[in-house]
N, CA and C of each residue as an Amber inpcrd file, in Angstrom:
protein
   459
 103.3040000 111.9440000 125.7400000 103.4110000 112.4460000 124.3990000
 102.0150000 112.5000000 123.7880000 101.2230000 113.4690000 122.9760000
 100.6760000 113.8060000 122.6820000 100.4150000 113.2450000 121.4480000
  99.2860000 112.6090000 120.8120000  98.9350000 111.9850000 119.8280000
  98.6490000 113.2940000 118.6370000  99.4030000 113.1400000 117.9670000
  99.2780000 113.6270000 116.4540000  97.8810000 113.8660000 115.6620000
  97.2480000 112.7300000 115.2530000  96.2270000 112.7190000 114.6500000
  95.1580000 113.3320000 114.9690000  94.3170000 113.9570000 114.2370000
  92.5390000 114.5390000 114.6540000  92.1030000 113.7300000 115.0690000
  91.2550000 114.1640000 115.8840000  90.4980000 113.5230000 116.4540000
  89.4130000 112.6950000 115.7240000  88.2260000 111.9160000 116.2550000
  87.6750000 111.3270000 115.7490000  86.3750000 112.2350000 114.8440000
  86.1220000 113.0630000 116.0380000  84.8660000 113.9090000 115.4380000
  85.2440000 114.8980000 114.7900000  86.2760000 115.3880000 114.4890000
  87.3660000 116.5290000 113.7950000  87.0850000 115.4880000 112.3250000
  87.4120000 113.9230000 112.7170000  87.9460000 113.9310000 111.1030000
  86.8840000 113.6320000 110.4960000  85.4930000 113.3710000 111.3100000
  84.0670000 112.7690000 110.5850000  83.9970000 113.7510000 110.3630000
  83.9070000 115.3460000 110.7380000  83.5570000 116.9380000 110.5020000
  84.2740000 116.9200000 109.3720000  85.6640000 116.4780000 108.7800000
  85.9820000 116.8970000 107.4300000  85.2750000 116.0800000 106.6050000
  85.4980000 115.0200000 106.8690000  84.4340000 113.6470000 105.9700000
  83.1860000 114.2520000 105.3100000  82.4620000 115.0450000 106.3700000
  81.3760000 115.3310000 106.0360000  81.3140000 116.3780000 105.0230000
  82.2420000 117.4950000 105.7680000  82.7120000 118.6740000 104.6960000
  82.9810000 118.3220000 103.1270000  83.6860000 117.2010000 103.1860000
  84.2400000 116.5290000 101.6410000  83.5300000 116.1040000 100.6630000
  82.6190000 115.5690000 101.4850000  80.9310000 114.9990000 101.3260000
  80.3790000 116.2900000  99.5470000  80.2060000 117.3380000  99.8330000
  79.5090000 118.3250000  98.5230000  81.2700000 118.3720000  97.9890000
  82.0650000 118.5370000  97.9970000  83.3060000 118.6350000  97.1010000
  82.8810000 117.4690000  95.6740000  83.3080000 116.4710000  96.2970000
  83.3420000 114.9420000  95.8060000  82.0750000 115.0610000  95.0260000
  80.5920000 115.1990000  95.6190000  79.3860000 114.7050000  95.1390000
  79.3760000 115.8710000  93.6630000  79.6520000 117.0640000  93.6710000
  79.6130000 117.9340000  92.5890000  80.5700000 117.5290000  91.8210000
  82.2600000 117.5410000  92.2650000  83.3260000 117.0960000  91.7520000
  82.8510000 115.8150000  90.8280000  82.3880000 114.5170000  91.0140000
  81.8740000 113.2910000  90.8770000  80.9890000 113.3670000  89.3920000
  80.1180000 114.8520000  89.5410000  79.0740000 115.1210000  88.8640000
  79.7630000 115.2200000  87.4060000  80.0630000 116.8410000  87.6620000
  80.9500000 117.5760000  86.9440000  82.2500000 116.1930000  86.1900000
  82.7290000 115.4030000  86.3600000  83.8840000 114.1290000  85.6250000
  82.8340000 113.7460000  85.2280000  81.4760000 112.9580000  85.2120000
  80.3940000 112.2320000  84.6690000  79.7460000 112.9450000  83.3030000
  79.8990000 114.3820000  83.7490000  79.1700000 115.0250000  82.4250000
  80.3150000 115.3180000  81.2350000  81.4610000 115.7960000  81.8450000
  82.6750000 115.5650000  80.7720000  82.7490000 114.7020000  80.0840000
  83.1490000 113.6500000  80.9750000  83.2680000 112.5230000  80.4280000
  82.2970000 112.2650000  79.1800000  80.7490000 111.9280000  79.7210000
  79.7290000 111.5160000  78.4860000  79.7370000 113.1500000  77.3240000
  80.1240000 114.0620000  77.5110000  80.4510000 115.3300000  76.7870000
  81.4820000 114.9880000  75.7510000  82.2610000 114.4250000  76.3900000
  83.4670000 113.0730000  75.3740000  83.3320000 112.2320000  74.5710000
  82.4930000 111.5120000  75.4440000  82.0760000 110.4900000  74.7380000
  80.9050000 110.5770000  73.7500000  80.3010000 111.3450000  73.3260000
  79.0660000 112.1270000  72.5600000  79.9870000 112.8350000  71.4920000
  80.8640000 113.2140000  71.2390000  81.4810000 114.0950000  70.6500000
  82.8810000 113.5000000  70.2380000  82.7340000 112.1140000  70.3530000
  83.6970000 111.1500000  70.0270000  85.2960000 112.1570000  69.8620000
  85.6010000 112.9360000  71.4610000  86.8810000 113.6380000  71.0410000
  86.8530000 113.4480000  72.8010000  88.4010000 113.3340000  72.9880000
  89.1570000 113.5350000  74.4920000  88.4100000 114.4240000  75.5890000
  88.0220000 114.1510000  76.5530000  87.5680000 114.7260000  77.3220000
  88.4470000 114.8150000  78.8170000  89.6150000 116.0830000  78.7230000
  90.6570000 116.5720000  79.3590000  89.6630000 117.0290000  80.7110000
  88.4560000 117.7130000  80.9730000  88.0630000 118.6250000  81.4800000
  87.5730000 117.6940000  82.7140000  86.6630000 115.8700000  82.1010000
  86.0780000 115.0670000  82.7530000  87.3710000 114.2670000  83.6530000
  88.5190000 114.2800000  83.1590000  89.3950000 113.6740000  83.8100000
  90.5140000 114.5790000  84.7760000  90.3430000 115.4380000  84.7040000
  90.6900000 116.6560000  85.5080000  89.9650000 116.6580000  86.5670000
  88.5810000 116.4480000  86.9470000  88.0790000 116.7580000  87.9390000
  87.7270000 115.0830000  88.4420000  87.7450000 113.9070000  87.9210000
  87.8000000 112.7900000  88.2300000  89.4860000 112.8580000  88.8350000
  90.4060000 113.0300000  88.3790000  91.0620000 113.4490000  89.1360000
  91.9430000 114.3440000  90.6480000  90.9830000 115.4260000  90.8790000
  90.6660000 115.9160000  91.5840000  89.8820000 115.2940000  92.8730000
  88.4660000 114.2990000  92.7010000  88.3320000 113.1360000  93.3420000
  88.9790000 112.0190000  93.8960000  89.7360000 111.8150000  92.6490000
  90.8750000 110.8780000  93.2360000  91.5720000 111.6250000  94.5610000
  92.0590000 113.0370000  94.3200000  92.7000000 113.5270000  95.3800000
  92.1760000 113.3740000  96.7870000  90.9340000 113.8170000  96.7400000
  90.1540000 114.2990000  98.2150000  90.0340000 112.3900000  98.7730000
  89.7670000 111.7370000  97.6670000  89.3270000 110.2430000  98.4660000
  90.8710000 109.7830000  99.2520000  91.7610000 110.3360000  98.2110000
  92.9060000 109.3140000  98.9700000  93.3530000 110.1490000 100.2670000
  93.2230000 111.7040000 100.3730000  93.0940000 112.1820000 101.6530000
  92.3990000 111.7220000 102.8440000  90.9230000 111.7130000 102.2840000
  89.9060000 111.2400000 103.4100000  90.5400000 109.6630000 103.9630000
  91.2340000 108.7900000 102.9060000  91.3800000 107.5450000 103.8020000
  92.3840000 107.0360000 104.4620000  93.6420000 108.1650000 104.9870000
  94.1600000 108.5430000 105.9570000  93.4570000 108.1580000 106.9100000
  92.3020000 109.1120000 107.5200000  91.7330000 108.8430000 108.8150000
  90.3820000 108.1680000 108.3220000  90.1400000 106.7640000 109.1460000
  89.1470000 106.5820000 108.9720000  87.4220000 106.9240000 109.1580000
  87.6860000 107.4850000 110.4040000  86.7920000 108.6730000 110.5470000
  86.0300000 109.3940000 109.1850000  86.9400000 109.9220000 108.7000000
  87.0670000 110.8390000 107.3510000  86.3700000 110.0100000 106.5760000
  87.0360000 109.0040000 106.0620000  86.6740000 108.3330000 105.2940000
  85.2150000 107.9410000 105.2330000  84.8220000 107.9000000 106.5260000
  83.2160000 107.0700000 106.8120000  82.1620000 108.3980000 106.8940000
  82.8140000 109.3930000 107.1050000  82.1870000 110.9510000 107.3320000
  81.5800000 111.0420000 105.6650000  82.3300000 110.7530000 104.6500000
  82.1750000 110.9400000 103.3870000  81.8100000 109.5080000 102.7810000
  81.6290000 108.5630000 103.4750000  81.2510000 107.6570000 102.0990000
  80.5320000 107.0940000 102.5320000  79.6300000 106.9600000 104.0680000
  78.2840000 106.6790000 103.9920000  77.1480000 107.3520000 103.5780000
  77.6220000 108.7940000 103.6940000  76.5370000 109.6450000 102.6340000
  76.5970000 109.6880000 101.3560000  77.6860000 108.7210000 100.7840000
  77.8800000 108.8460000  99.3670000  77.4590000 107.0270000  99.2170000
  77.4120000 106.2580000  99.6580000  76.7440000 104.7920000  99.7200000
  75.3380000 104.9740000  99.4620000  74.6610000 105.3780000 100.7490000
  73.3070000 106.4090000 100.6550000  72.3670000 106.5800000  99.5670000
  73.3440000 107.7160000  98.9790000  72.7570000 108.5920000  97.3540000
  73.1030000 107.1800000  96.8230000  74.0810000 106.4410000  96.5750000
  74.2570000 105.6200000  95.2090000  73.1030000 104.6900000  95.3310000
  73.1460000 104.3340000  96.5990000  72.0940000 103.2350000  96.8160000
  70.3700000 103.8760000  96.4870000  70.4900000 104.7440000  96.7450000
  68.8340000 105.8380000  96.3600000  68.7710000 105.6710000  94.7420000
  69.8350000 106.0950000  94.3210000  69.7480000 106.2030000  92.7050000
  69.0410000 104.7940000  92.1990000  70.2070000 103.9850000  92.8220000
  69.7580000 102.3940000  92.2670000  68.3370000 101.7560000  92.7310000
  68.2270000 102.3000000  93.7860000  66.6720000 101.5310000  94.1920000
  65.3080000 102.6600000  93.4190000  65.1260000 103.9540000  93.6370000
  64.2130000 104.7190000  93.3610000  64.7280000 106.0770000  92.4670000
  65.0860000 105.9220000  91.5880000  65.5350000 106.8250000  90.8090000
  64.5990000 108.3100000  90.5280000  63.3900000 108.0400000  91.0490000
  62.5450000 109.4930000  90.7370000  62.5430000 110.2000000  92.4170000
  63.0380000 109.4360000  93.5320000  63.1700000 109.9950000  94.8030000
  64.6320000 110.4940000  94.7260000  65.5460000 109.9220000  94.1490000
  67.0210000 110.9370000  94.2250000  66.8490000 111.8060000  93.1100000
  66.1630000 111.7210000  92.3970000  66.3770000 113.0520000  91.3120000
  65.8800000 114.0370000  92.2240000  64.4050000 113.7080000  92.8010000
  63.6810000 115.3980000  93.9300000  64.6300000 115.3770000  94.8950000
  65.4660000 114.8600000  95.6010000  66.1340000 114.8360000  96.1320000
  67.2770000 115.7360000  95.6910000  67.5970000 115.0780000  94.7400000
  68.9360000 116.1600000  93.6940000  68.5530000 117.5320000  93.7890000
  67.1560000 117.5680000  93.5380000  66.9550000 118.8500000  92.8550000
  66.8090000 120.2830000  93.7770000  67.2130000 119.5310000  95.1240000
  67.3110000 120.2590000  96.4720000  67.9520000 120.5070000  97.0420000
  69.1710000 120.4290000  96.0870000  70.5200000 120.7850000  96.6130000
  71.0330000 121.8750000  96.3900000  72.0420000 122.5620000  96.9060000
  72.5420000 124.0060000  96.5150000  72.4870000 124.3410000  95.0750000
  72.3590000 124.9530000  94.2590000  73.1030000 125.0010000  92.8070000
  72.3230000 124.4460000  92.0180000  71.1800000 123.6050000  92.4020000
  70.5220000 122.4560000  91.4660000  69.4720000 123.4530000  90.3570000
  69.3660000 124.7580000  90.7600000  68.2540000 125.1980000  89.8540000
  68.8260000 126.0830000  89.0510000  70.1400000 126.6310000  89.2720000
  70.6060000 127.4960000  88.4070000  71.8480000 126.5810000  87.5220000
  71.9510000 125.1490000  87.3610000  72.8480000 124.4040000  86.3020000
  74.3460000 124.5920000  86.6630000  75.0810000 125.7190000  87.6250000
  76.3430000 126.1940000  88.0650000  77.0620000 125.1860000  88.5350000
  78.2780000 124.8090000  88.4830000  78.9580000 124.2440000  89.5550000
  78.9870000 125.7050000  90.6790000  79.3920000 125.1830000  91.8580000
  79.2330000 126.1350000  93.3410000  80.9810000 126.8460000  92.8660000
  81.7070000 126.3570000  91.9200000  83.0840000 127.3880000  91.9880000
  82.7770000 128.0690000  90.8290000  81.9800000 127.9860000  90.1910000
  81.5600000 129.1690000  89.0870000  81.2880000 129.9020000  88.7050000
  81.7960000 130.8810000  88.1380000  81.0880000 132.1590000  87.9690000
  79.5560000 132.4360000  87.8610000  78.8010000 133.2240000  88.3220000
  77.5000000 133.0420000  87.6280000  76.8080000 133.4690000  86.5020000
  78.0960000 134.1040000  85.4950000  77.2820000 133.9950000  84.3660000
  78.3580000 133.0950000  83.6550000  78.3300000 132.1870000  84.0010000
  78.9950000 130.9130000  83.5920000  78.2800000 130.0430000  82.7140000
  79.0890000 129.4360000  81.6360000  78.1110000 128.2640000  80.9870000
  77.4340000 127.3290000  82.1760000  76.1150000 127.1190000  82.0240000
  75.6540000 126.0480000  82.7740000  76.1800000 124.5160000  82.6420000
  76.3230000 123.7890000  83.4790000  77.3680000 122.6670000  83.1100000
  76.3260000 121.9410000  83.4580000  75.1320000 121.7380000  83.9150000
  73.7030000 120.9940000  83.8520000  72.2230000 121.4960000  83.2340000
  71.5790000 120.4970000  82.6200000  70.2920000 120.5080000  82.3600000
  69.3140000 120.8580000  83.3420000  68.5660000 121.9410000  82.9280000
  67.6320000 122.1600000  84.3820000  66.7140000 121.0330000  85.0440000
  66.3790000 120.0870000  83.6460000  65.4630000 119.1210000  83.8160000
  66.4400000 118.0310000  84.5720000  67.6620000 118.0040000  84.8410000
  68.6050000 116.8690000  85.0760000  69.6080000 117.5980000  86.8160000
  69.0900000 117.2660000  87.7430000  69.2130000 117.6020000  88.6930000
  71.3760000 117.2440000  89.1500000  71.9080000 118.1910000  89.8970000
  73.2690000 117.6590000  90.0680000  73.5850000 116.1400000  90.4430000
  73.9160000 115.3440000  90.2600000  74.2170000 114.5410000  90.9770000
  73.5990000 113.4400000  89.9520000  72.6850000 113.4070000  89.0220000
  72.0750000 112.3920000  88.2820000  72.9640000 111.5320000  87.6460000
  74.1370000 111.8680000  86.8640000  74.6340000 110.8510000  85.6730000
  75.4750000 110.4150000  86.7450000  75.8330000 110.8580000  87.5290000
  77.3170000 110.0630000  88.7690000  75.9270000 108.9740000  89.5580000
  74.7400000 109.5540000  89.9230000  74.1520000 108.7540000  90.5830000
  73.7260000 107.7410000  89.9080000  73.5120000 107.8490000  88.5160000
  73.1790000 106.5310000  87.4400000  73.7730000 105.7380000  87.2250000
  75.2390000 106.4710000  86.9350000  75.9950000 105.2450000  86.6880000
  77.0750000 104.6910000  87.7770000  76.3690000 105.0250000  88.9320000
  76.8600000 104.7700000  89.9990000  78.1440000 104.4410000  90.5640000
  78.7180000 105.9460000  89.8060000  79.6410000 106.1530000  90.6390000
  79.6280000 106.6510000  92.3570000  78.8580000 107.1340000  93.2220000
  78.3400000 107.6770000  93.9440000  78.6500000 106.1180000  95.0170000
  77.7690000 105.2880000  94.2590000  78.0210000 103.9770000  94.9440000
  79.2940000 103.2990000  95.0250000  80.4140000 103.1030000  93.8780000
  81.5390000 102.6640000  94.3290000  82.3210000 103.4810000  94.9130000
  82.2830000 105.2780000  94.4900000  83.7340000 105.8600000  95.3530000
  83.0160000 105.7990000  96.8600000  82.1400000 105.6140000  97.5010000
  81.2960000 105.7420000  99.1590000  81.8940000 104.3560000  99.0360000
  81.7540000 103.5830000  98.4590000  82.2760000 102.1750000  98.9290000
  83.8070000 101.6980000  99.0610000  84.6310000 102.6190000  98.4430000
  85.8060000 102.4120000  98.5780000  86.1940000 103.2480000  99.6350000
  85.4450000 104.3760000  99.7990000  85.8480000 104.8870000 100.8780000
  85.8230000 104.0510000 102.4200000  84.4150000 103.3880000 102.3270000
  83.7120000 102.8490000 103.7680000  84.7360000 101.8910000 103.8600000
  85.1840000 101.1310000 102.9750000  85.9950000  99.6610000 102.7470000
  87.5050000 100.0230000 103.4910000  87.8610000 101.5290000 103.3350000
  89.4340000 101.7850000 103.5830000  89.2850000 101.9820000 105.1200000
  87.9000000 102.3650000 105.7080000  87.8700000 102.5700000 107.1630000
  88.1110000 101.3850000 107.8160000  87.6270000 100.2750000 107.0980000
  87.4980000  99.0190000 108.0850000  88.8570000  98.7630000 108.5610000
  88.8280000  98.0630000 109.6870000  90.9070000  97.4530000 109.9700000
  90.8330000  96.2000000 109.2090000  92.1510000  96.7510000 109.3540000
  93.2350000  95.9340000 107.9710000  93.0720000  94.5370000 109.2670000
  93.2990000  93.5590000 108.4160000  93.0650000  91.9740000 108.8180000
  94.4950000  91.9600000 108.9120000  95.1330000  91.6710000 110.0460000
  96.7070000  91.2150000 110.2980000  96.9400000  89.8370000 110.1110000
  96.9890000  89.2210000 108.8870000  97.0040000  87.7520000 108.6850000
  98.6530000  87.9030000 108.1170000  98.8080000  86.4310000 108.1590000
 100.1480000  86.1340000 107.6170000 100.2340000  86.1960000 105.6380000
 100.9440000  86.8690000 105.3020000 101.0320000  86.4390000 104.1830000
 101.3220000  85.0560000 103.2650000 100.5960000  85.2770000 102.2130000
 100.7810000  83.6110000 101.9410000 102.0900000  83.4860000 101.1850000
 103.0220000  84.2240000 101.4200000 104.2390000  84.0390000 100.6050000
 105.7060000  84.0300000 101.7120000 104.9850000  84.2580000 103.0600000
 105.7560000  83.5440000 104.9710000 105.6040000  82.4520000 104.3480000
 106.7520000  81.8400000 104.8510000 106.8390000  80.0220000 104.9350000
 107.1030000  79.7990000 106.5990000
């Protein structure tokens, strides 16, 4: 019988793929959000696409593969932000989309949803989100510890 699941390098290949979804997705909830919070009114738009994140992470940690495909490159950036913050901004600023302010599903004469001076990926990499969703991801790859529960007698 034939095993079901992708393979290993199939599911690091989506991991990786998921990898710019999430990191823009991530962005885009960070700027809502503080767009919200600046304007002391609901920010539907930041939790819509923080939502949307939620989706792809709880996909990716199905396979662990997946999971590690996408959240050691997202450990990575968080950890860059936190140690050298003027090397992930040039870094940022070298990414698809980073010079024209667009999210990549946007029209292009679209409101810009970033500062030119403020590279994609900055306020998720500041306030490091970047670092906990890569870490919850890496955390869901590990195997589960088969211990007894403490509520077996």
């Amino acid at each position: 019988m034939r095993d079901r699941r992708p393979s290993s390098l199939l599911a690091a290949t989506a991991g990786l793929a998921a990898c710019a979804p999430v990191y823009y997705l991530t962005e885009a909830a960070a700027r809502g959000l503080r767009t919200g919070h600046t304007a002391f009114s609901p920010a539907p738009t930041g939790l819509a696409y923080l939502a949307a994140v939620a989706v792809i992470v709880t996909l990716l940690t199905a396979w662990p593969a997946a999971a590690l495909g996408c959240g050691v490159p997202l450990v990575a950036a968080g950890v860059l932000f936190a140690l050298d913050l003027d090397a992930a901004m040039g870094l940022a600023a070298t990414l698809p989309w980073a010079r024209t302010g667009g999210l990549p599903w946007s029209p292009p004469d679209g409101a810009p949803w970033a500062e030119l001076a403020e590279p994609p990926g900055t306020l998720a990499g500041i306030s490091g989100l970047y670092a906990l969703i890569g870490a919850l991801l890496v955390l869901s790859a590990l195997p589960r510890a088969r211990g007894r529960s403490i509520l077996d007698l």
